[in-house]
Structure formats: C-alpha cells, structure tokens
MIMARSE-153091 format. One record per residue (C-alpha): x, y, z. Coordinates in pm, 1 decimal. Example, Ala and Ser with C-alpha at 12.3 -4.5 7.8 and 13.67 -1.06 7.14 Angstrom:
BEGIN
BASE       xx       yy       zz
BASE   1230.0   -450.0    780.0
BASE   1367.0   -106.0    714.0
//
This chain:
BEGIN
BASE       xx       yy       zz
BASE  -2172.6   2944.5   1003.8
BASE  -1979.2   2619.6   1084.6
BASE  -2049.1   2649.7   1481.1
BASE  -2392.6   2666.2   1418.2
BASE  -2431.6   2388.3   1160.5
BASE  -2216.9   2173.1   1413.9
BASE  -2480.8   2232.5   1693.7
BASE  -2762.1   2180.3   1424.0
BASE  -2605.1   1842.7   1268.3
BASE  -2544.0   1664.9   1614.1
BASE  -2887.5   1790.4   1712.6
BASE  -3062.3   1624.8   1390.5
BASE  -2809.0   1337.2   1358.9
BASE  -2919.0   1221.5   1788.8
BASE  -3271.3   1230.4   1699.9
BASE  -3246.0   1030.9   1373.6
BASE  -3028.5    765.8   1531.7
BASE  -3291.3    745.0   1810.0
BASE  -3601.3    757.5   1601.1
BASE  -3407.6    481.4   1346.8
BASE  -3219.5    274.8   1540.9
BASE  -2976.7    104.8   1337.2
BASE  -2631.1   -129.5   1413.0
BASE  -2399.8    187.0   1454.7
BASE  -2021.1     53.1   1422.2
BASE  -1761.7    318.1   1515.2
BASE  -1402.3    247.1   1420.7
BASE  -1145.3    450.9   1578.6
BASE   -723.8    433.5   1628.1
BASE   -474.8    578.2   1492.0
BASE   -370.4    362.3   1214.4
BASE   -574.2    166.3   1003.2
BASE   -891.8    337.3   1010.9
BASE  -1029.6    383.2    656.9
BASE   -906.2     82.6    550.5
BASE  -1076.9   -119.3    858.2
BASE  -1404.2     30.0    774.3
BASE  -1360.8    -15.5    376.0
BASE  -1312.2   -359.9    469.9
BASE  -1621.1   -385.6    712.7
BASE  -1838.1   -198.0    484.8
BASE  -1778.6   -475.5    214.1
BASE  -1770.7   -770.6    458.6
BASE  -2165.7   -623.3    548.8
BASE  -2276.9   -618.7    184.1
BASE  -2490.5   -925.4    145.4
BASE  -2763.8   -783.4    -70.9
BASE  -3028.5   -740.5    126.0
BASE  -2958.3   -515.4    460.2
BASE  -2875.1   -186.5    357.7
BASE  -2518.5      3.1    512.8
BASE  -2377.1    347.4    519.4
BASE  -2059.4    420.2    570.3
BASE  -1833.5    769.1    577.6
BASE  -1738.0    857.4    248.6
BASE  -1314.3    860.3    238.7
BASE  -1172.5    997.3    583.0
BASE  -1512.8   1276.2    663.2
BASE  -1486.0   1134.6   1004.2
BASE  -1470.6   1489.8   1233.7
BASE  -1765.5   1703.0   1373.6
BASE  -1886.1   1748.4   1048.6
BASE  -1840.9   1449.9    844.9
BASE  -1970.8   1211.0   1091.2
BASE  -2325.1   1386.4   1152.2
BASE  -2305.9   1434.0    789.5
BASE  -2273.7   1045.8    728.6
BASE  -2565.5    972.9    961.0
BASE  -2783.9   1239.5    815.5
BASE  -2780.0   1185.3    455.2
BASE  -2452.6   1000.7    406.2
BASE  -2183.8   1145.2    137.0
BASE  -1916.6   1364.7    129.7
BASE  -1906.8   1657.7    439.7
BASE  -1876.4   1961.9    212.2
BASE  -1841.4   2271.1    311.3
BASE  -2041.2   2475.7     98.9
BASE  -2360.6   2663.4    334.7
BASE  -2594.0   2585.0     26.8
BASE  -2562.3   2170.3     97.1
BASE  -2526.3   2211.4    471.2
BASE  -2864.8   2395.4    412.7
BASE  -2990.4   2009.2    189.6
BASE  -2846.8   1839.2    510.5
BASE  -3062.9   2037.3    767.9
BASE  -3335.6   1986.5    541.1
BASE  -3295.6   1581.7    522.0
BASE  -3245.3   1558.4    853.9
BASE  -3564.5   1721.5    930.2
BASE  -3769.5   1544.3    670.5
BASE  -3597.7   1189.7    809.7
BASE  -3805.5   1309.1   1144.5
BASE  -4088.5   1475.4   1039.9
BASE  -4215.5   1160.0    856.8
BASE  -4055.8    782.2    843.3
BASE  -3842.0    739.3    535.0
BASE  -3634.0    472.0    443.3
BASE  -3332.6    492.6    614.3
BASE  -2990.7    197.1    653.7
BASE  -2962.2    -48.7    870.8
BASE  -2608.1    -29.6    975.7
BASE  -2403.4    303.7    946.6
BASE  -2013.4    206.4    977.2
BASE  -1917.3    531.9   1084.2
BASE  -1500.6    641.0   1095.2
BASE  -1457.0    855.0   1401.2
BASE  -1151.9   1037.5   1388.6
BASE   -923.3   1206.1   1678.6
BASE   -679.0   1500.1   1610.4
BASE   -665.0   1627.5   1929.6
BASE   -811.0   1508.1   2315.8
BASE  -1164.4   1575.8   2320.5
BASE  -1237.8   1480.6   2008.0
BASE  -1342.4   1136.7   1991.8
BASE  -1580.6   1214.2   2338.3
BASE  -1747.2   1484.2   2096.3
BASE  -1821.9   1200.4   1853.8
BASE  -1940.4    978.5   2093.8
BASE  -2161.0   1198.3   2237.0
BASE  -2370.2   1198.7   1869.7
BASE  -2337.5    819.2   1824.9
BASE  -2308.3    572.1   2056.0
BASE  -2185.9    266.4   1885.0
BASE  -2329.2   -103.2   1911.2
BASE  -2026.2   -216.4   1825.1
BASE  -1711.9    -47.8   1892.8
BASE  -1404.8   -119.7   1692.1
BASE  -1027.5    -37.4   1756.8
BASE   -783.6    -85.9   1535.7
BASE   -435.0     91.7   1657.3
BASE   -301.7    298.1   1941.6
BASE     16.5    474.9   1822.3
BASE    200.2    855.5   1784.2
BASE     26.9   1063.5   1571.2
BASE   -115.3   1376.6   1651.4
BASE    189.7   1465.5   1892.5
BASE    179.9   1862.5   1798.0
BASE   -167.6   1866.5   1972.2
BASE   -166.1   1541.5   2196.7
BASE    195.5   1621.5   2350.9
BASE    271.6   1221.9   2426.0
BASE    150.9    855.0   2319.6
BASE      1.4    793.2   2666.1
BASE   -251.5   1066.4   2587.8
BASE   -322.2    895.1   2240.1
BASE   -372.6    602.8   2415.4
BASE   -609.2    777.6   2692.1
BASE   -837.3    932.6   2352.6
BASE   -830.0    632.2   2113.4
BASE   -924.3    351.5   2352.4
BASE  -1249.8    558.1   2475.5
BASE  -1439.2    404.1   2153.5
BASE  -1434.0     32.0   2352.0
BASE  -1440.5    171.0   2682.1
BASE  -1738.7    382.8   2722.1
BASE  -1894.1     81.8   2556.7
BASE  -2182.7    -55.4   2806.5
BASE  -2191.2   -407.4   2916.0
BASE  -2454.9   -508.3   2596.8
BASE  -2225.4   -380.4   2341.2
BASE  -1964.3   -532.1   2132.1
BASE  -1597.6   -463.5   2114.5
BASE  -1360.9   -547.0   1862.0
BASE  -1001.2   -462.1   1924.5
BASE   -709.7   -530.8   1759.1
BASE   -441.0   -737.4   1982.5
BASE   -153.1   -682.5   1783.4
BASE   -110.2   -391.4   1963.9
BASE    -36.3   -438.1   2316.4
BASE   -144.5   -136.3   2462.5
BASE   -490.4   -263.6   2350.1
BASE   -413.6   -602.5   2550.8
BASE   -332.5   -348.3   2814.3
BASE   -655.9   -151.0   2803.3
BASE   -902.1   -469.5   2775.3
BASE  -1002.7   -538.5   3112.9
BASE  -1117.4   -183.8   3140.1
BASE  -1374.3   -270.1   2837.3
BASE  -1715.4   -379.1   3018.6
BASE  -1827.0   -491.3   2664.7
BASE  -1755.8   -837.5   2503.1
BASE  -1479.0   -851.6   2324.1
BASE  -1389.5  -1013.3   2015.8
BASE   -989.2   -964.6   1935.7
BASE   -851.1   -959.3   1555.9
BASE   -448.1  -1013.7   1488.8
BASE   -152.7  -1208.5   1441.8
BASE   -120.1  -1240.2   1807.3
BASE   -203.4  -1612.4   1905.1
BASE   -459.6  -1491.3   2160.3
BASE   -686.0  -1344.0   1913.4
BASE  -1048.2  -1450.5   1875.7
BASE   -999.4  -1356.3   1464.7
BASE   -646.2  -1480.0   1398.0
BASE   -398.6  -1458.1   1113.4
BASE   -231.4  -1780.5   1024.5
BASE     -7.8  -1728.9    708.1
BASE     -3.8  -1496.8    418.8
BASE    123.5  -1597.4     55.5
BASE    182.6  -1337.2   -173.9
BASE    105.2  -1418.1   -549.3
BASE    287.5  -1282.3   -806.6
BASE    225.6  -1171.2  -1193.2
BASE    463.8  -1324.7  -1458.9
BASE    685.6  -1096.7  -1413.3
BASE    739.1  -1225.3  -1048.8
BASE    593.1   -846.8   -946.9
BASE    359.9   -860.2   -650.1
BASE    -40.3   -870.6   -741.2
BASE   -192.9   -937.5   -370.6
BASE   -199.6  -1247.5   -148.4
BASE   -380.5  -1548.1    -43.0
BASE   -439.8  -1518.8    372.9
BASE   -480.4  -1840.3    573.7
BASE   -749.7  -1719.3    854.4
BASE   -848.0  -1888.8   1220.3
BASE  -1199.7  -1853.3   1369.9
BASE  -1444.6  -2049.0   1511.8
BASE  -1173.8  -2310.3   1501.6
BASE  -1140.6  -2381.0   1155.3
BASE   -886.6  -2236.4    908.2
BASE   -997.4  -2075.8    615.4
BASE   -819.3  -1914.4    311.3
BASE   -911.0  -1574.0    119.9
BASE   -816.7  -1437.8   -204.8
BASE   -744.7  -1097.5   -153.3
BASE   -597.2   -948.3   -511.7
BASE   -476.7   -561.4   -490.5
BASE   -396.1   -621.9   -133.2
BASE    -50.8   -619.9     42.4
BASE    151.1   -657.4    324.1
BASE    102.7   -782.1    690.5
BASE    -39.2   -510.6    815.0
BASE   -350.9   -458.1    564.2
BASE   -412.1   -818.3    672.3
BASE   -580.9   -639.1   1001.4
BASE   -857.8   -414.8    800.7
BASE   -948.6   -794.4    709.0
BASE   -936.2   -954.8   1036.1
BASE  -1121.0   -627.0   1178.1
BASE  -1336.8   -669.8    927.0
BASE  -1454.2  -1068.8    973.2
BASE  -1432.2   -989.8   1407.4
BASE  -1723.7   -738.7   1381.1
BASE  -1940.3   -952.4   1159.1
BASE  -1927.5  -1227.0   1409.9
BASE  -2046.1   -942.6   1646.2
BASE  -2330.9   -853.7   1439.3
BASE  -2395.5  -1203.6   1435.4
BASE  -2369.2  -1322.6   1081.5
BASE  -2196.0  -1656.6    986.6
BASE  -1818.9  -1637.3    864.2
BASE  -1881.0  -1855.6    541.9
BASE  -2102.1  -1566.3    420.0
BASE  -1902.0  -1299.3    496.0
BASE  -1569.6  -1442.1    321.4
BASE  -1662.9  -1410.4    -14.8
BASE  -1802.7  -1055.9      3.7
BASE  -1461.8   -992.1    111.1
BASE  -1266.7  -1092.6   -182.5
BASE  -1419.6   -762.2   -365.1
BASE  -1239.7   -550.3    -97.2
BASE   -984.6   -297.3   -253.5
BASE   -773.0    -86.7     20.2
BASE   -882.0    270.7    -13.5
BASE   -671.9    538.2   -183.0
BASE   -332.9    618.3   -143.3
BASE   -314.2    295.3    104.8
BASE   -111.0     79.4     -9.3
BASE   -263.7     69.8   -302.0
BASE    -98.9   -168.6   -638.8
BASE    -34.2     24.8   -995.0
BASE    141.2    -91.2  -1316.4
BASE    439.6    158.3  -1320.7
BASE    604.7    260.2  -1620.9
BASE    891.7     75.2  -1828.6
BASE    702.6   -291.1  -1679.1
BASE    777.4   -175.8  -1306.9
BASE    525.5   -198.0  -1006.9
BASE    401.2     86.5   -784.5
BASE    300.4     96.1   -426.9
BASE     59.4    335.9   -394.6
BASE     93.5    477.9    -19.9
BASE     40.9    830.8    -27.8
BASE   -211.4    932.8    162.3
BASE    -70.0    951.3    523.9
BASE    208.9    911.2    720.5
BASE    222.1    794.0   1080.6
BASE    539.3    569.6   1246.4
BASE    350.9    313.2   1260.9
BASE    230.7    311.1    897.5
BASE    588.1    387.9    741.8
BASE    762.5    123.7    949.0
BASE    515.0   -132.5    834.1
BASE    523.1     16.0    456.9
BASE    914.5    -51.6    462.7
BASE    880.5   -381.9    618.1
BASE    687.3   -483.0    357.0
BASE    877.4   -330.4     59.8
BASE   1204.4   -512.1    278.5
BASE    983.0   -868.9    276.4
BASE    918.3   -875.8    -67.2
BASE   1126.1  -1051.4   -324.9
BASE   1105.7   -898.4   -710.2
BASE   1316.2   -956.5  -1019.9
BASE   1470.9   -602.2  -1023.1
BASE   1511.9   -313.1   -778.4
BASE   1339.2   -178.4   -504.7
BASE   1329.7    199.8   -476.7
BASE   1147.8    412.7   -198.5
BASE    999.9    809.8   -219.4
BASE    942.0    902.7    131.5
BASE    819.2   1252.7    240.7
BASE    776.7   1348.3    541.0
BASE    567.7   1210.3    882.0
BASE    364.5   1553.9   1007.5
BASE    166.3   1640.6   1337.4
BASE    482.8   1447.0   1552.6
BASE    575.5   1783.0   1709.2
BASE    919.3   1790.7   1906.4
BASE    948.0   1448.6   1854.1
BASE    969.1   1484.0   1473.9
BASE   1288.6   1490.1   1450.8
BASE   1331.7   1179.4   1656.0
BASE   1092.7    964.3   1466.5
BASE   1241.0   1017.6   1128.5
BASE   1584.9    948.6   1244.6
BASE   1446.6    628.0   1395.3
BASE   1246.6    509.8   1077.5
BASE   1539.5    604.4    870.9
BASE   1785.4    369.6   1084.6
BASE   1517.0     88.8    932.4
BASE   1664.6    129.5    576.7
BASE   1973.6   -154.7    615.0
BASE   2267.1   -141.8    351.6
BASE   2093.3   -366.3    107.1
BASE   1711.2   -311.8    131.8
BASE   1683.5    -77.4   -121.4
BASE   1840.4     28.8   -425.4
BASE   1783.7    339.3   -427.0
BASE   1667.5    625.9   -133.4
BASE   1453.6    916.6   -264.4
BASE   1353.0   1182.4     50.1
BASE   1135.5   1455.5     -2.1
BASE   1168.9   1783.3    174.3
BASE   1378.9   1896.7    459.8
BASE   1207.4   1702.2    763.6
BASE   1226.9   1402.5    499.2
BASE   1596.0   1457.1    474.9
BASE   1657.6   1277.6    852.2
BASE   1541.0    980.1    637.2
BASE   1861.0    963.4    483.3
BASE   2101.8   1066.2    675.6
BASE   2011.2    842.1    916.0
BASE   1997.3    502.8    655.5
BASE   2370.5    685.2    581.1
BASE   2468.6    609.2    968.6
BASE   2370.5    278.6    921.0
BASE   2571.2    201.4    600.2
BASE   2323.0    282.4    300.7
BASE   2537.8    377.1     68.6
BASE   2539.6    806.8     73.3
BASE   2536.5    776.3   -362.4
BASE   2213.3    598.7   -362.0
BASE   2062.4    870.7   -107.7
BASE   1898.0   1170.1   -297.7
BASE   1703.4   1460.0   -108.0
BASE   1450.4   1669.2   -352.2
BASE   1225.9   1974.8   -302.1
BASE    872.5   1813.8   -451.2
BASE    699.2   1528.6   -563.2
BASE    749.2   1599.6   -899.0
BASE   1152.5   1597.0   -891.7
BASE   1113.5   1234.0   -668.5
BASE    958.6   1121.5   -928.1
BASE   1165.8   1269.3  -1251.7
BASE   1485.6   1136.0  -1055.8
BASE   1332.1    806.1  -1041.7
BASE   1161.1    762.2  -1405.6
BASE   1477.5    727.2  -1606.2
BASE   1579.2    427.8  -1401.8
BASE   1312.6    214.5  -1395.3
BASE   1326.0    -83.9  -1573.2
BASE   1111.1   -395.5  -1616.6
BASE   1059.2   -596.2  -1274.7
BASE   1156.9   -311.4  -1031.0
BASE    915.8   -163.3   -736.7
BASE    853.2    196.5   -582.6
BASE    726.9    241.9   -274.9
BASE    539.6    585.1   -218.7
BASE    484.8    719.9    118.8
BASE    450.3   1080.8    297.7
BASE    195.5   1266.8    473.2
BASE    -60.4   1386.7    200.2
BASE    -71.4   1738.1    307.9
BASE    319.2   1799.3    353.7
BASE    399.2   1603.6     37.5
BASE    152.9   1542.6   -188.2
BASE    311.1   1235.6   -315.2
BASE      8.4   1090.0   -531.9
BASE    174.1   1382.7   -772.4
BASE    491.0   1136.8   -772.6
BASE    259.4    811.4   -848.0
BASE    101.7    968.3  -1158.2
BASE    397.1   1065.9  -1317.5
BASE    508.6    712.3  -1255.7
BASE    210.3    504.9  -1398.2
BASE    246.5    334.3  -1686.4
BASE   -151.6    392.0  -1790.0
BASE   -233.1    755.4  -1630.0
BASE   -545.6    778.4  -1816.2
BASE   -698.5    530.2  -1668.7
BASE   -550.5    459.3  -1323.2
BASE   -502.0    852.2  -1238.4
BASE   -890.2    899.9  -1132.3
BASE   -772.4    589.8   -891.6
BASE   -526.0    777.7   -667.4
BASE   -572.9   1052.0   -356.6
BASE   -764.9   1349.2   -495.5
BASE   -790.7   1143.5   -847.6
//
C-alpha cells in the first residue's frame, strides 16, 4: 500500500503546487531543522497571508506530499491516506482555497533522499541550516552528508533564494556552487543576518528563563525578547528565520515582533520548572554531535545558584564511528562542569569513561539501564537552584520519560514534551 500511495501523493502534491503556486520554502541540514522552520513559520504569521508548514518532523516521502496536500500529521493509517487522495483531487478538480506559503521540512536519512523531495517541490527559497555527521550507518562519511544536504541551495536556479547558515564552514565552502542569491544567517561576521550578543535573563532564583539577542541586518542593530529560548545555537532557528523573510521580501521591523511568540519545538531545548525549585532542559528529542556538543556548551556557559547535572543517552545512526564520537563528546565534560554525570545505556557509557580520562571525578559518574532509573538517581538530589540537562536520541533512549518524572507540575507541562 505505501509504494503506491507514495507514487499517488507526489503525483497529486506536483500538480497542486503547479496549479497553486505558492512561496514553497524548503529547509534542509542536519541540525536545526524543526526548530528553523518553527521559527520561520512564526516569523511569516502576520495575519493576513496564510502558511503551512509540516506538522513536527513528517518531513520524508510521505509527510512532505502529505503537508502540501492537506497539511497535518503523515499517518499511516490506509483509511486517511484514502482523505488525502481525495483532497488532493478535489484541490484540482475545482479551485479551493489553498496557502500561500508552505514551509516545508525536507528531511535526509540516507543519499537519495533529499533529490526525491526535490523532485515533488521545488523550493523558491531554499534554506540550509547545518552540514554535520548524522546518518553515518547509511551515509558511510560526512563528505557524503555534505554532498546530500547542500543539494537544497544548489539545485536552486538563478531566480531563487538561498539562505544558508555560515556558521558552518562547509556551507562557506559550498556557496559559490549556489547559482541563487544568497542571504547568510550566523555568528560569523560575514553574515548578511548576524548575531551580535546574547544576554540570558534569569528568574529570581537566578535559574535561566530565555535571553535577550542583539541582531545585525540591514545595518542596524536590533534586540529581541526571546523567553523559553536558550543557548547559542537556537539563536540560528532565529537568524534563519529573519534571513528568509528578507527573501520573501517583507520588512524586518514586522517580522521581529511575530518572533517573540516563537517557542523551540519539543524535546529541543526546551525550559521546565523541575521539581524541589530546580530547572530542566528539555532536550530529548535527538541526538547528533553537533547538537550534544552545543547542548553541553551551553549547560558549561551558564551560571546557576546550585548544581548542574546532565542525563545523556546515547547518539544513534553514527555507525563505526559511534564509538569514536561518544568518546570525543565525553572528553567535553572537564573536572568541574558538572556535578554530577548520569549515562544511559551501554553506547552512553563511552560518555563517562571518557569525562573519567579527563579527570571527572569516577564517584560522580553513574551508568543506568533506562530513563526511568536516570531520573530516580537524580530526583533525590535535587535541590532548589540546580539544572538538568536532558539529551539522547529519542528512539534509543526515550529520555522525555526522564523529564516527566522530573517536573515539578506533570499535569500540566507533561502534554508539552516529545510524544506528550
């Protein structure tokens, strides 16, 4: 059944971009994805023009003619793929109201993938947000990451817009094969979009609540409020965000306040009240190098009244470089940058030993089985002012099963988390 409803979705989904023809905004990479079109979805909501976007992380060969079809969730139930076929034919037979922009997530587990989506919708604007290991088991090395990801700016024709994210300098590397203009988003002082300075704000307590972001473009400097959000590297959804409004042409004193409203999605990096007065960092939903390095070098960067504890499980999908990756992110965790260490599972174990090497201290080190036992080792020490980082890859760990043990209001933050 699902070969056939692929072949029947692309089919419908082509013809209803053709016959429609709305701003189609693809955002593809390896880190950051979700998050970068959360961010642009809000930054597009003025109140007038109406957008679609892909519901959560539905961004494969279903979930993406899905989105364009009749927007939602991809289930896979034959009885709404049937409702799909049925939209999609009604959107064609007769003119229907339909969005104006679709901000579609285009995802890439394996080479081939991202060409597949491309070849349903070709985007007016193209937007790339990381290039980095993930997907080792089936891509075998970064360069062929690289080679996948970065096809989402450069099939892009000459009239199109690219936004690409110059933190990363394999994307500096891969921009003069982009025939599209480019607008860059980062840190990096070359970029079109560029971070300035970040402030975190803090709660009585002196616990984290989000930041204030200083922002460069069109040569002024401009601050945001952005409660719920933190760390450097969930300033980029922003920057992404603000870049490909200027490419759809809209004015960045309209978009800023729109963005104000954006929450990261779930499970990334994400801000709970944790019990006994502590703070969590929801980060549960995936786990990538790139993504746990930065999650640590925020927890490192931040400065709270009590102690900083960490539940990692496990980075998947790295095949025979597993091993090496967890012993390198684990060599991050310095004698004094957490209190305490709290792996989960056997691949997560490499964590530790390898913060051990570097002189953690082996007593505050603790390897468990499951979620559950992470978070029952931790519960008994928190105390008011500490902070717990949570981060694993979803489907090894299932981590958000560690954060709701750990809020301190699980009736109503629970429906909040992955799977909530």
């Amino acid at each position: 059944m699902k070969p056939l409803a692929r072949v029947i979705f692309r089919f419908l989904a082509r013809h209803i971009l053709k016959r429609y023809q709305p701003i189609v905004i693809g955002v593809a990479g390896s880190v950051g994805k979700t998050s970068t079109k959360e961010a642009i979805a809000a930054a597009l909501a003025d109140g007038q023009r109406t957008v679609r976007k892909t519901e959560g992380s539905f961004n494969a060969e279903i979930g993406v003619p899905v989105t364009i079809i009749t927007g939602g969730a991809a289930r896979t139930s034959p009885w709404a793929w049937f409702g799909v076929m049925v939209t999609g034919i009604r959107l064609l037979a007769q003119t229907r109201p339909y969005p104006r922009v679709l901000v579609l997530e285009m995802g890439s587990d394996k080479p081939g993938d991202l060409a597949d989506l491309l070849g349903v919708a070709t985007p007016t604007v193209g937007v790339l947000t990381s290039m980095a290991p993930e997907h080792l088991e089936f891509f075998g090395d970064e360069s062929s990451v690289i080679e996948e990801e970065s096809l989402i700016v450069r099939t892009l024709s000459s009239q199109a817009q690219a936004v690409i994210n110059v933190d990363d300098e394999r994307s500096r590397i891969i921009m003069p094969k982009v025939k599209a203009r480019v607008i860059s988003y980062g840190w990096h002082e070359s970029a079109t979009v560029r971070a300035d300075t970040m402030t975190i704000t803090n709660d009585e307590r002196g616990l984290p609540t989000g930041m204030i972001l200083k922002v460069v473009v069109e040569g002024s400097t401009i601050p945001i409020a952005l409660p719920g959000v933190i760390g450097r590297h969930q300033v980029l959804p922003i920057l992404g965000a603000i870049a490909t409004t200027l490419a759809i042409g809209d004015r960045v004193a309209q978009v800023l306040p729109r963005l104000s409203g954006y929450r990261p999605p779930r499970g990334r990096m994400r801000l709970f009240e944790g019990r006994d007065a502590s703070k969590l960092i929801d980060d549960s939903y995936n786990a990538s190098p790139e993504a746990v390095q930065a999650a640590l070098e925020t927890m490192f960067e931040l400065h709270v009244p009590g102690k900083k504890y960490a539940i990692l499980g496990q980075m998947s999908e790295l095949g025979a470089s597993a091993d090496e990756w967890h012993d390198r992110i684990g060599g991050m965790i310095g004698p004094k940058s957490l209190h305490q260490l709290v792996t989960v599972g056997p691949l997560a174990k490499r964590y530790g030993d390898a913060a051990i090497a570097v002189g953690f201290p082996a007593t505050h080190v603790i390897n468990v089985a499951d979620a559950e036992a992470a978070a029952t080792h931790i519960l008994p020490q928190l105390g008011p002012g500490d902070l717990v980082l949570v981060k694993g890859s979803r489907y090894a760990s299932r981590l958000e099963r560690a954060v709701r043990i750990l809020l301190a209001h699980p009736d109503r933050d629970a429906k909040e988390l992955v799977g909530g």
